[in-house]
C-alpha positions as a Markdown table, in Angstrom:
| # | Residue | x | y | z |
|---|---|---|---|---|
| 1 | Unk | 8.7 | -24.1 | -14.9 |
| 2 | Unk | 5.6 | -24.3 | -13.1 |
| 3 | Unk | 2.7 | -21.0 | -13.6 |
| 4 | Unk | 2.1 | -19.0 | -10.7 |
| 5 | Unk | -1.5 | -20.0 | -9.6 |
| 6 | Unk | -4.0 | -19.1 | -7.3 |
| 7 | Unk | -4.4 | -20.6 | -4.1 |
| 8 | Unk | -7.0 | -18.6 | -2.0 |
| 9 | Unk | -9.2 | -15.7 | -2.7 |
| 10 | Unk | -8.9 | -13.8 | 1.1 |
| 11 | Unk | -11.1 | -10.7 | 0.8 |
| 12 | Unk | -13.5 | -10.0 | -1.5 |
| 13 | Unk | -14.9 | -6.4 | -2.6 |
| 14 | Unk | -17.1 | -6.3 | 0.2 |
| 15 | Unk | -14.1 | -7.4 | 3.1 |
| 16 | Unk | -12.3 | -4.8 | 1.3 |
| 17 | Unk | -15.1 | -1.6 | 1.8 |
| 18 | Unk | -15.3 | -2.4 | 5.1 |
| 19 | Unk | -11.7 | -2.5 | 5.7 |
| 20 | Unk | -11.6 | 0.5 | 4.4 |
| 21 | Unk | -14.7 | 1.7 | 6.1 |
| 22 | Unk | -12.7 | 0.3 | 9.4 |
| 23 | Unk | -9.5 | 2.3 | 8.7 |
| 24 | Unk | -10.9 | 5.8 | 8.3 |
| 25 | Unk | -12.6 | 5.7 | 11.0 |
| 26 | Unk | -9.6 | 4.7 | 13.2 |
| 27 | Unk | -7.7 | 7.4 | 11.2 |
| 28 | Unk | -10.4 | 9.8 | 12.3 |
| 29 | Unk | -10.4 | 9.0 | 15.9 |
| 30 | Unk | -6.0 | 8.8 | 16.1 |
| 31 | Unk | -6.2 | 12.1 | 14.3 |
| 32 | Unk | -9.2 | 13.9 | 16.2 |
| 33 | Unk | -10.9 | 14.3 | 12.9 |
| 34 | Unk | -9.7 | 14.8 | 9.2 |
| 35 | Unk | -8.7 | 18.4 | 9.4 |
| 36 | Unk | -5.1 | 18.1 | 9.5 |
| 37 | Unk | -4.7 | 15.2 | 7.7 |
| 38 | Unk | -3.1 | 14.1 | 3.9 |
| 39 | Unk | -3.3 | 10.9 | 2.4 |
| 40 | Unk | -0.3 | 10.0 | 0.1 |
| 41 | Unk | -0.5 | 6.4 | -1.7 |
| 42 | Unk | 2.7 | 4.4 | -3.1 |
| 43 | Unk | 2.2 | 4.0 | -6.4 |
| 44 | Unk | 0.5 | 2.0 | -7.7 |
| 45 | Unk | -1.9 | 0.2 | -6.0 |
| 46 | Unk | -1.4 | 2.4 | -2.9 |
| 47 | Unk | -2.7 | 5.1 | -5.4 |
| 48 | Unk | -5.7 | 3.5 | -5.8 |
| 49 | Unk | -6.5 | 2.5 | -2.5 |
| 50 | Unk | -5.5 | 6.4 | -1.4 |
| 51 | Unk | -8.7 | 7.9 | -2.8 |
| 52 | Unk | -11.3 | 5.3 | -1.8 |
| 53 | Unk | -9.8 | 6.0 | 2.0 |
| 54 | Unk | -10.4 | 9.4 | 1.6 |
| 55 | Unk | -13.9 | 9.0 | -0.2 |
| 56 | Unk | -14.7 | 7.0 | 3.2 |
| 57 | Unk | -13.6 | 9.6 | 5.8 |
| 58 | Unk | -15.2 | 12.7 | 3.8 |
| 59 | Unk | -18.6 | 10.1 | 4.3 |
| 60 | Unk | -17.6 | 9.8 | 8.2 |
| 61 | Unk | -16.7 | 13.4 | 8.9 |
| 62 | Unk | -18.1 | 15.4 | 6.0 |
| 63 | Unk | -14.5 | 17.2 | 5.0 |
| 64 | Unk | -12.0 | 15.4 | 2.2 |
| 65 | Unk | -8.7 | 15.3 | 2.8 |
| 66 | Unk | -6.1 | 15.9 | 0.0 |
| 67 | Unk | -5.0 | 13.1 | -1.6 |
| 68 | Unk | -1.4 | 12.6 | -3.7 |
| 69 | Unk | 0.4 | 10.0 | -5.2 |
| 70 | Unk | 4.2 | 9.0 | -4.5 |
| 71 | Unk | 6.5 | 7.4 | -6.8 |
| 72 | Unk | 9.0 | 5.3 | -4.9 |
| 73 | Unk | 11.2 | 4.1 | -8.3 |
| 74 | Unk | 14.5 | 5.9 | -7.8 |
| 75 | Unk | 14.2 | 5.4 | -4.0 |
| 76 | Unk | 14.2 | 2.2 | -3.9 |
| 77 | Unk | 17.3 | 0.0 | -2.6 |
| 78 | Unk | 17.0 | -2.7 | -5.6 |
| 79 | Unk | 17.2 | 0.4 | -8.7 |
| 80 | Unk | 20.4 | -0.4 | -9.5 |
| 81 | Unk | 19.0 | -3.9 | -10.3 |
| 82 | Unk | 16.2 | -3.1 | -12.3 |
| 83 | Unk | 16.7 | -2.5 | -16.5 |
| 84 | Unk | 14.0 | 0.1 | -17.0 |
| 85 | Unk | 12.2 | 1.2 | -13.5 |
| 86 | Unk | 8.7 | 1.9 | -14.3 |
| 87 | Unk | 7.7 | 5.5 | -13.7 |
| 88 | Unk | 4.5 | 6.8 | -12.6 |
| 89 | Unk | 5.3 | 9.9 | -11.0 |
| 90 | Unk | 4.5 | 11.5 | -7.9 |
| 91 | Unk | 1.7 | 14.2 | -7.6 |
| 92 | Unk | 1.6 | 15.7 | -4.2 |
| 93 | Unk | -0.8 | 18.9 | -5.0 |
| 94 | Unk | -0.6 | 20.1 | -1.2 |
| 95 | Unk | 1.9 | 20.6 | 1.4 |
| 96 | Unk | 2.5 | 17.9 | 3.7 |
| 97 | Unk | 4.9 | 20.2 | 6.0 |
| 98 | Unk | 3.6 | 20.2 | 9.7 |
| 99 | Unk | 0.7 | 17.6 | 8.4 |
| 100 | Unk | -0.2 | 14.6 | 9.1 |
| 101 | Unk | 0.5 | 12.4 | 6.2 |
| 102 | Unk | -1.1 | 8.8 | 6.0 |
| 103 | Unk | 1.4 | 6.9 | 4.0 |
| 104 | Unk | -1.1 | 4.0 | 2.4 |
| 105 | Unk | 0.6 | 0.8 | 0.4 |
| 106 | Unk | -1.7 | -2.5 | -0.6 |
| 107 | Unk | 0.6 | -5.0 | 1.0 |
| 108 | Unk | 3.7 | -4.8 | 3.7 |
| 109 | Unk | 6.1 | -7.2 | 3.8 |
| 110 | Unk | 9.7 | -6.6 | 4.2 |
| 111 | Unk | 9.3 | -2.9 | 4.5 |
| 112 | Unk | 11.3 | -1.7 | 1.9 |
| 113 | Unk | 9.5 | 0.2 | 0.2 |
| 114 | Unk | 7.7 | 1.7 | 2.9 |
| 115 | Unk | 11.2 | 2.4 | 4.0 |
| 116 | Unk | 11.6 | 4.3 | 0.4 |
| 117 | Unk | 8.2 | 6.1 | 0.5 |
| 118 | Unk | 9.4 | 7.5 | 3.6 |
| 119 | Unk | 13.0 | 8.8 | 1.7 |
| 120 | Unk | 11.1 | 10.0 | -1.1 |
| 121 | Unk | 8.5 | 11.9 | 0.9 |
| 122 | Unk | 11.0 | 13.7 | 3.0 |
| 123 | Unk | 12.6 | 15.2 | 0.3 |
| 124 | Unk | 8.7 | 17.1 | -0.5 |
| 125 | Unk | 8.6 | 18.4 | 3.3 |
| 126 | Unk | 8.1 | 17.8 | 6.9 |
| 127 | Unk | 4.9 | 16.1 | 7.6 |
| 128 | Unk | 4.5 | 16.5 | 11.3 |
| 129 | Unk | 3.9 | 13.0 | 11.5 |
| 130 | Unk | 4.2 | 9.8 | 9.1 |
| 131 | Unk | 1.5 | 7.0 | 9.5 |
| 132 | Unk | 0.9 | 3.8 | 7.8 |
| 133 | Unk | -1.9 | 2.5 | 6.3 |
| 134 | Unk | -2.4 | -1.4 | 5.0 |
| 135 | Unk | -4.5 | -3.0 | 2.8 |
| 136 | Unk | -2.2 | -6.5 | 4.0 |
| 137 | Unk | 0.2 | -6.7 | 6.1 |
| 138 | Unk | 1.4 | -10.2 | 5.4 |
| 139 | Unk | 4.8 | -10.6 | 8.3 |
| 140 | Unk | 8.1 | -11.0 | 7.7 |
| 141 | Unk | 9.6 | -7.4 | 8.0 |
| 142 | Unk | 13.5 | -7.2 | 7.0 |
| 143 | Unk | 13.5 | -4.0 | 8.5 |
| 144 | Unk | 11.8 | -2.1 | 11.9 |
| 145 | Unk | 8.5 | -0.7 | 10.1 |
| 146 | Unk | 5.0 | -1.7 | 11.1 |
| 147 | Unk | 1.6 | -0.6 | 9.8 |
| 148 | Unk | -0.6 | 1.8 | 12.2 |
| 149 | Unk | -3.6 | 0.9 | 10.5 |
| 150 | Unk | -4.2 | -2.5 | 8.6 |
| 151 | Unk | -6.8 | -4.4 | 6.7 |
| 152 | Unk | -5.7 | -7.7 | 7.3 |
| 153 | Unk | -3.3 | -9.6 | 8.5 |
| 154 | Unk | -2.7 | -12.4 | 6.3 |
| 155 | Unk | 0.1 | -14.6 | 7.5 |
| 156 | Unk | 1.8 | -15.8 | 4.3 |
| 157 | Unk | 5.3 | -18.5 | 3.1 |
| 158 | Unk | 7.9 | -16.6 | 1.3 |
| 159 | Unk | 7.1 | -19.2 | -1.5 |
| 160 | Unk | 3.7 | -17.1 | -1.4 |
| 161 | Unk | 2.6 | -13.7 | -3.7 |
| 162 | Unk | -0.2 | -11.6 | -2.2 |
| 163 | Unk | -1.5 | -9.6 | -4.4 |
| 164 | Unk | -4.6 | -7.1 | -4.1 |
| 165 | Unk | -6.5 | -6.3 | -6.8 |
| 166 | Unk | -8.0 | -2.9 | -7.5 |
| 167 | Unk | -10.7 | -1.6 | -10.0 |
| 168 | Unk | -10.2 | -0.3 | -12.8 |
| 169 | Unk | -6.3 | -1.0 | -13.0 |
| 170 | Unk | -7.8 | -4.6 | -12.7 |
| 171 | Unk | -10.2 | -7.4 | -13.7 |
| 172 | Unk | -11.5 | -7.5 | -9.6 |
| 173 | Unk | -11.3 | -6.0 | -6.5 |
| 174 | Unk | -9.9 | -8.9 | -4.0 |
| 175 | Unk | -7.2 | -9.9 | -1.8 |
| 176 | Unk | -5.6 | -13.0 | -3.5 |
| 177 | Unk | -3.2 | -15.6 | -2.1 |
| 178 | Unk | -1.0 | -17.1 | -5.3 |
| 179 | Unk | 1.8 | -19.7 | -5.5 |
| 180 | Unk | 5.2 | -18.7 | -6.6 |
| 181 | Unk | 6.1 | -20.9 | -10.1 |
| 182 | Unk | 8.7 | -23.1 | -9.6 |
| 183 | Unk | 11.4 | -24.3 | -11.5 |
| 184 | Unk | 11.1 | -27.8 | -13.2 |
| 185 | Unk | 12.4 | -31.0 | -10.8 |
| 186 | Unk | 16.0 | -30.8 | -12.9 |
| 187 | Unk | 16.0 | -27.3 | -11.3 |
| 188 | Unk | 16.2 | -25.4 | -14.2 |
| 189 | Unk | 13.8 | -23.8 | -16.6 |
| 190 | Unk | 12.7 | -25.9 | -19.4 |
């Protein structure tokens, strides 16, 4: 079987900050400011990205807005196929009822787990509205969900992984295009 290996390196730690930078401030403006406002990242790289957003719109308008963490692992439509689901746990330390919640996930791509953070966020309230914030939104949706707010659009094969990194849960911070490893030419694994 052929490795996975990396093809492009799309955004770098600086394309990433002012993404970021980018995002907030079109959060802010949709919004009318940051007072109303929650931001709730997917676990786990959504998690990480959720706290440098808000970092860059307490710079912008001088007030934080709460952050939490949602763990998508029972909601998701493939649990039944997955041995041992790995748990992270959701931490939502404020109440998103009547709120504006930004939802924010590192890459969309079929929408199905966008389409679970929404299940599993309903069942801690209701946010007045729900939107979507991207690191990559990299096409072909299975389902009708699209990002309000997006980094990058990063057309991309199905035979393609996108993957953003994150410091510290990782070596970099970048955007990476990789190939999918293949089976051998017999079509089986050697």
């Amino acid at each position: 079987m052929e490795q996975a290996r990396l093809k492009a390196q799309i955004m770098d730690e600086q394309a990433m900050a002012r993404a970021l930078t980018r995002i907030a401030h079109e959060i802010i403006e949709r919004n009318e400011g940051a007072e109303k406002i929650g931001i709730v990242g997917i676990e786990s790289r959504g998690a990480v990205l959720a706290p440098l957003l808000a970092d860059e719109i307490e710079k912008i308008e001088g007030v934080r807005p709460p952050v939490g963490s949602l763990d998508i692992s029972f909601y998701r439509d493939d649990v039944t196929r997955m041995i041992a689901p790995v748990l992270h746990g959701t931490n939502i330390p404020f109440s998103i009822d009547s709120r504006d919640v930004i939802l924010v996930d590192d890459v969309l791509y079929t929408g199905r787990t966008v389409r679970s953070a929404l299940d599993a966020l309903i069942d801690y309230g209701r946010p007045k509205t729900v939107q979507l914030a991207v690191m990559v939104d990299r096409g072909h949706r299975e389902l009708p969900i699209r990002a309000d707010y997006v980094g990058k659009n990063v057309p991309s094969s199905h035979e393609e992984d996108v993957r953003v990194n994150i410091r510290p849960n990782d070596d970099t911070t970048s955007v990476e295009i990789w190939t999918k490893p293949t089976a051998g030419v017999d079509g089986g694994a050697n």
